[in-house]
N, C-alpha and C positions, 0 to 999 in steps of 0.2 A: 504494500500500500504506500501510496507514496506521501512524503509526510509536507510537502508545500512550500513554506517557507518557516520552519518550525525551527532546522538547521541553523542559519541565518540570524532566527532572534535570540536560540541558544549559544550562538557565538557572538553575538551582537552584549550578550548581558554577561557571559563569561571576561569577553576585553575588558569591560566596565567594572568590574570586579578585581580582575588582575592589575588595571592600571592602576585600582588603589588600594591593593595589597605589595606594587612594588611600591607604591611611594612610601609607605606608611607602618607596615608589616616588615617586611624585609630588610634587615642593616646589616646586608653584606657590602664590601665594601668593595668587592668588585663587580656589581652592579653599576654602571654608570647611568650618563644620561639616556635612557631607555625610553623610547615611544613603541607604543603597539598600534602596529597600524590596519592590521586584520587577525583576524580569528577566522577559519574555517573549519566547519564541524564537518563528518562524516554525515550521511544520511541516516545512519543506522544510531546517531549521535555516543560512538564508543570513541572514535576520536578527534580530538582540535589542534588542528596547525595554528598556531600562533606565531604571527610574523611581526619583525620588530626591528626597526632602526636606530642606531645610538650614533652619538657624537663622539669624535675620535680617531685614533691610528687604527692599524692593525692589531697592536699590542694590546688596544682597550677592547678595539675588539674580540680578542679571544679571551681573555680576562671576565669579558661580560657573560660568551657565550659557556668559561666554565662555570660561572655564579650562578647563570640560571639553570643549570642542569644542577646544579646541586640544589637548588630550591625549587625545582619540580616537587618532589614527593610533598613539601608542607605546601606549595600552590595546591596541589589538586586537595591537601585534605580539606585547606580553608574554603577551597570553591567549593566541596560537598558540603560544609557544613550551610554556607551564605544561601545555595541556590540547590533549591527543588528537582533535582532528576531520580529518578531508578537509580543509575549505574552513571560516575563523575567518571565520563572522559577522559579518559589517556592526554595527554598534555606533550604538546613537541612542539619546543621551540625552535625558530626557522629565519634565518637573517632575511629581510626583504630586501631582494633589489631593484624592486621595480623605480625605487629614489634613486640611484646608482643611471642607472638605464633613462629616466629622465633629463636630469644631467648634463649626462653626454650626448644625448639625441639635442637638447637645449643647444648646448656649446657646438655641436655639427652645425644647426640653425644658424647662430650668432656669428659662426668661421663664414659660411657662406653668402652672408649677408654682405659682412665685410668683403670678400671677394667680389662680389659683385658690383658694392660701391665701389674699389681699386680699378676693376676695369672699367666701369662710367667715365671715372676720372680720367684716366689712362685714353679712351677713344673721345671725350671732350675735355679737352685742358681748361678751352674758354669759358665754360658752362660753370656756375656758380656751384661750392663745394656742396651747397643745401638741395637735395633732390627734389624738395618739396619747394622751395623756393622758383627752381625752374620749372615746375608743374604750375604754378600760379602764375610766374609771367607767362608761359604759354595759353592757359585758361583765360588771364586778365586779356590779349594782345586781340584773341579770339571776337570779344565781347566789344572794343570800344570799335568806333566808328572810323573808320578810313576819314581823311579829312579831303580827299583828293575827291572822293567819290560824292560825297555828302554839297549838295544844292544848297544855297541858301535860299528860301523864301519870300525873300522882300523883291 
């Protein structure tokens, strides 16, 4: 039977739970700056991936990821006790890198932005360094009236 969106809101209240049993519960000290940015449960809900990004090198990095592997076992007892299920979820924590991956996909953006404006520059020297500058005098040049063409009326 399929259970809907059930998954979802059990891992939606588990994040909610765990982001403040790390802040508040937890003084290990190599926990760092720790955000949860998803939780996904099983369908069967036995288990939650829990994915998470921290601020830092690699060394905090693995530092974090052995702190919460030892505070697995008191997370999942504290989430049985907080939150209403049958059978408390298996617990696996999961570095995100979908932040990582945005990023860089960002900075690919940003690189070839800039390339682009280098070569504008590069095939008009004369053309003003502001893109949008030469877009408005070509829009403005568009709109005012030729004086050569324009009658006077009297």
């Amino acid at each position: 039977m399929a259970q809907g969106n059930r998954p979802d809101r059990v891992g939606e209240e588990i994040r909610h739970e765990l982001s403040a049993l790390l802040a508040r519960e937890v003084h290990d000290p190599g926990i760092g700056f720790v955000t949860l940015t998803r939780v996904k449960v099983s369908p069967d809900l036995q288990l939650a991936r829990v994915y998470y990004t921290l601020l830092g090198d690699e060394k905090a990095h693995q530092a974090t990821e052995k702190a919460l592997l030892r505070a697995t076992p008191f997370l999942r007892r504290m989430i049985g006790a907080r939150i209403r299920l049958r059978r408390v979820p298996e617990i696996r924590f999961e570095f995100d890198k979908s932040v990582e991956n945005q990023d860089r996909i960002e900075q690919i953006l940003l690189d070839l932005q800039a390339e682009r404006a280098r070569q504008q520059a590069e095939a008009n020297p004369t053309d003003p360094a502001d893109p949008m500058d030469s877009a408005f005098a070509e829009a403005s040049a568009d709109k005012l009236p030729d004086p050569k063409k324009s009658e006077d009326p009297r």
